[in-house]
C-alpha positions as CSV (number, residue, x, y, z in Angstrom):
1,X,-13.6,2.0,-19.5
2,X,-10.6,2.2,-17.3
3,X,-10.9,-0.1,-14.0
4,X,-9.3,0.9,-10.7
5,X,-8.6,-1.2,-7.8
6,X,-7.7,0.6,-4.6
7,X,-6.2,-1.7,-1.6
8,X,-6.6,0.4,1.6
9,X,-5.9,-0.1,5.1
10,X,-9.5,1.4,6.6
11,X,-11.8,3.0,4.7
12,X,-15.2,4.4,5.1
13,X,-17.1,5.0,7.3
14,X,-13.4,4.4,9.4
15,X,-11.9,7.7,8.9
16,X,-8.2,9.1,8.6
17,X,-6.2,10.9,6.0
18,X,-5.5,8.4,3.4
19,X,-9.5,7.5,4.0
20,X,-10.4,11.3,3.5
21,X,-7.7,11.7,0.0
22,X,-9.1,8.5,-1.1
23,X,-12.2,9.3,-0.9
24,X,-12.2,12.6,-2.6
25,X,-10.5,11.0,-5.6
26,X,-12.9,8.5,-6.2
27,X,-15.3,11.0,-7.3
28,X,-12.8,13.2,-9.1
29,X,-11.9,9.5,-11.3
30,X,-15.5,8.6,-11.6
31,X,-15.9,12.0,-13.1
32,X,-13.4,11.3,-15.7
33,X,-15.0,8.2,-16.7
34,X,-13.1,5.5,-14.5
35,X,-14.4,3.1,-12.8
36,X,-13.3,2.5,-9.1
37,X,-13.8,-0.7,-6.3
38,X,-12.5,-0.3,-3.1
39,X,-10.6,-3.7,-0.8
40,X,-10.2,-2.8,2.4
41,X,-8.4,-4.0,5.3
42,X,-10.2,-5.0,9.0
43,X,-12.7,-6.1,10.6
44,X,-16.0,-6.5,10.8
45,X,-15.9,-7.9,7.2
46,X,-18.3,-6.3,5.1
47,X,-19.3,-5.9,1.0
48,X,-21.5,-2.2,1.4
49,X,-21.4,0.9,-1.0
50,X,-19.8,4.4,-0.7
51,X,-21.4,6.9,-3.1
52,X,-21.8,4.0,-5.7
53,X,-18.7,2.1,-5.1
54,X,-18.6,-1.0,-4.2
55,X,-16.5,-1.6,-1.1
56,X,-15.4,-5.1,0.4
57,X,-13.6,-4.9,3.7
58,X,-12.1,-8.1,4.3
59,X,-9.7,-9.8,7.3
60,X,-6.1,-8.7,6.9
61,X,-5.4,-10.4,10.4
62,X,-7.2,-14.1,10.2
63,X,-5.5,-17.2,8.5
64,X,-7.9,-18.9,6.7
65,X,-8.0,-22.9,7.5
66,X,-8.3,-24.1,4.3
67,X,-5.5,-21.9,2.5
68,X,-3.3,-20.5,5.8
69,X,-3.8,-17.1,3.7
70,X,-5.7,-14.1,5.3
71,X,-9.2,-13.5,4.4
72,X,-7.7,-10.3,2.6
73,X,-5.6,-12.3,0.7
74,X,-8.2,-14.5,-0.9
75,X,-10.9,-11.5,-1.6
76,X,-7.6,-9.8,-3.5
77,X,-7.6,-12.6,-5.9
78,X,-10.9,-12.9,-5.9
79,X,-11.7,-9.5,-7.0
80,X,-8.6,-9.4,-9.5
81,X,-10.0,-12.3,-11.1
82,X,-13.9,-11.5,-11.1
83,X,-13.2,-7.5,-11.5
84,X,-10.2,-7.6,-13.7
85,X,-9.1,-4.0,-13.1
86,X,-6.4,-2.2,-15.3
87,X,-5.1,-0.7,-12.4
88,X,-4.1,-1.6,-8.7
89,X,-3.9,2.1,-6.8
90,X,-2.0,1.0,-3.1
91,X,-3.2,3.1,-0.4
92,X,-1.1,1.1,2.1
93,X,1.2,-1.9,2.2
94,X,-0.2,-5.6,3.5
95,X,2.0,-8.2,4.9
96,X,1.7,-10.1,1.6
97,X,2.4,-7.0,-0.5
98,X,4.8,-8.9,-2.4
99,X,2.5,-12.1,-3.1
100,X,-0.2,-9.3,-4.3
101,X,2.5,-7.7,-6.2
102,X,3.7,-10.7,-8.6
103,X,-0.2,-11.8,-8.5
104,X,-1.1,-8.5,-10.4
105,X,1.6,-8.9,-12.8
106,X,1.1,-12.6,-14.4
107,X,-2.4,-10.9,-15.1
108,X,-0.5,-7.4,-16.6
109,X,-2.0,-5.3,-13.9
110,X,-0.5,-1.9,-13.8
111,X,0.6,-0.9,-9.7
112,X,0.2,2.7,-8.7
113,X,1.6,3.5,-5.3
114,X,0.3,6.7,-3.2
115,X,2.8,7.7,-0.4
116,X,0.1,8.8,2.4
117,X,2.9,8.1,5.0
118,X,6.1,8.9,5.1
119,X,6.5,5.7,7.5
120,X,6.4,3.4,4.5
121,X,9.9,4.3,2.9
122,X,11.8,6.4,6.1
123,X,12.4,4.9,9.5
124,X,12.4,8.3,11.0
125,X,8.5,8.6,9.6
126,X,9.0,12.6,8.3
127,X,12.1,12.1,5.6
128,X,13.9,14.3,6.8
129,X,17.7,13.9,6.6
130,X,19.1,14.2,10.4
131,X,16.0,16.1,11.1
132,X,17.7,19.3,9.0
133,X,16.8,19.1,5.4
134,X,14.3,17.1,2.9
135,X,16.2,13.7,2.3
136,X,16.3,12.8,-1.6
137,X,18.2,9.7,-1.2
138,X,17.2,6.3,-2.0
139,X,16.3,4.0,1.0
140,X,18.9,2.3,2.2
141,X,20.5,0.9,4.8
142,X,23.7,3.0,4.0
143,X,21.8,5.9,3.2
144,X,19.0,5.9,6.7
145,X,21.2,4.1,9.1
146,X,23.1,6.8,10.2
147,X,20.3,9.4,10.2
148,X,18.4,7.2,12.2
149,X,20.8,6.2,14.7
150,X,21.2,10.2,15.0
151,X,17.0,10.2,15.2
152,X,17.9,7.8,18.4
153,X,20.6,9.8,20.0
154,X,23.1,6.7,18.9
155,X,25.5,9.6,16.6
156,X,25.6,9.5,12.9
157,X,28.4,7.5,13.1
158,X,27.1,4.6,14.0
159,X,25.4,2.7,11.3
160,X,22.3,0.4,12.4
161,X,20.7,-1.3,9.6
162,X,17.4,0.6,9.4
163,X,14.9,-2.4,9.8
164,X,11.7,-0.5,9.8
165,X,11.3,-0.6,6.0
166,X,13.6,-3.8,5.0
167,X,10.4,-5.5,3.5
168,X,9.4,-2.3,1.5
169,X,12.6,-3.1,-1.0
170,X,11.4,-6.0,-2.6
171,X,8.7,-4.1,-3.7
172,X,10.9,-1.5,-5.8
173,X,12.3,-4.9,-7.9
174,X,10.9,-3.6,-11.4
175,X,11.2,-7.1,-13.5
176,X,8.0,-7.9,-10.8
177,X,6.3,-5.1,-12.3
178,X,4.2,-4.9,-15.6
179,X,6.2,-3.1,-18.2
180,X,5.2,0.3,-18.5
């Protein structure tokens, strides 16, 4: 049976859109025969079941004494380690997306990524190429700086390196992926 691992910023019973698509495709895999755990980021922390999926919500804020990693951080490898899934579904990006990246590799975890937000790859949060047409360009700071200083009233002239989404491109790196 296929094992899914979804990494989540809130999830129920916090509610939002990425909470509501992810939780109407849990049932739609669990139909198909996949099994699915939830991590979630936040406060209180919390191991509880959603319509018979186990959920942990675990600290995403808190540096543990012991490690200086987040509670988040630890449960992540915990659960990759006791739960083995076959797939990591990302709902969201944490701060140590690229630590949680490279961990589910050595252990030849496939990474699926679900854009909920615009926010994650275009500084201007609707991609939207100087507001006028759907951008198909790859983020970059040659491609977004000037339609983002043009989002700020700065001209599209004026190139500012486009900050907002500078960690995101590590992520991209393919040799840190699993092969396909």
């Amino acid at each position: 049976m296929i094992s899914v691992l979804h990494l989540c910023r809130r999830f129920f019973p916090q509610r939002g859109g990425s909470e509501t698509y992810t939780g109407a495709m849990i049932p739609a895999l669990m139909a198909a025969g996949i099994h699915n755990r939830v991590l979630a980021a936040g406060a209180p922390e919390a191991d509880y079941f959603w319509q018979g999926v186990a959920v942990t919500r675990a600290d995403d804020k808190t540096l543990q004494r012991n490690s200086g990693r987040s509670r988040f951080l630890d449960r992540y490898f915990e659960l990759l380690d006791t739960h083995r899934p076959d797939i990591l579904h990302w709902h969201f990006l944490p701060d140590e997306a690229e630590l949680l990246l490279e961990a589910s590799a050595v252990r030849n975890i496939r990474n699926v990524h679900t854009l909920h937000h615009p926010v994650t790859i275009c500084p201007r949060h609707d991609l939207m190429r100087f507001g006028r047409e759907l951008c198909d360009r790859t983020p970059s700071a040659r491609e977004c700086g000037p339609c983002m200083a043009n989002f700020r009233g700065l001209g599209a002239a004026l190139c500012i390196p486009a900050t907002a989404f500078a960690r995101v491109i590590p992520l991209a790196i393919k040799s840190k992926l699993p092969p396909s």
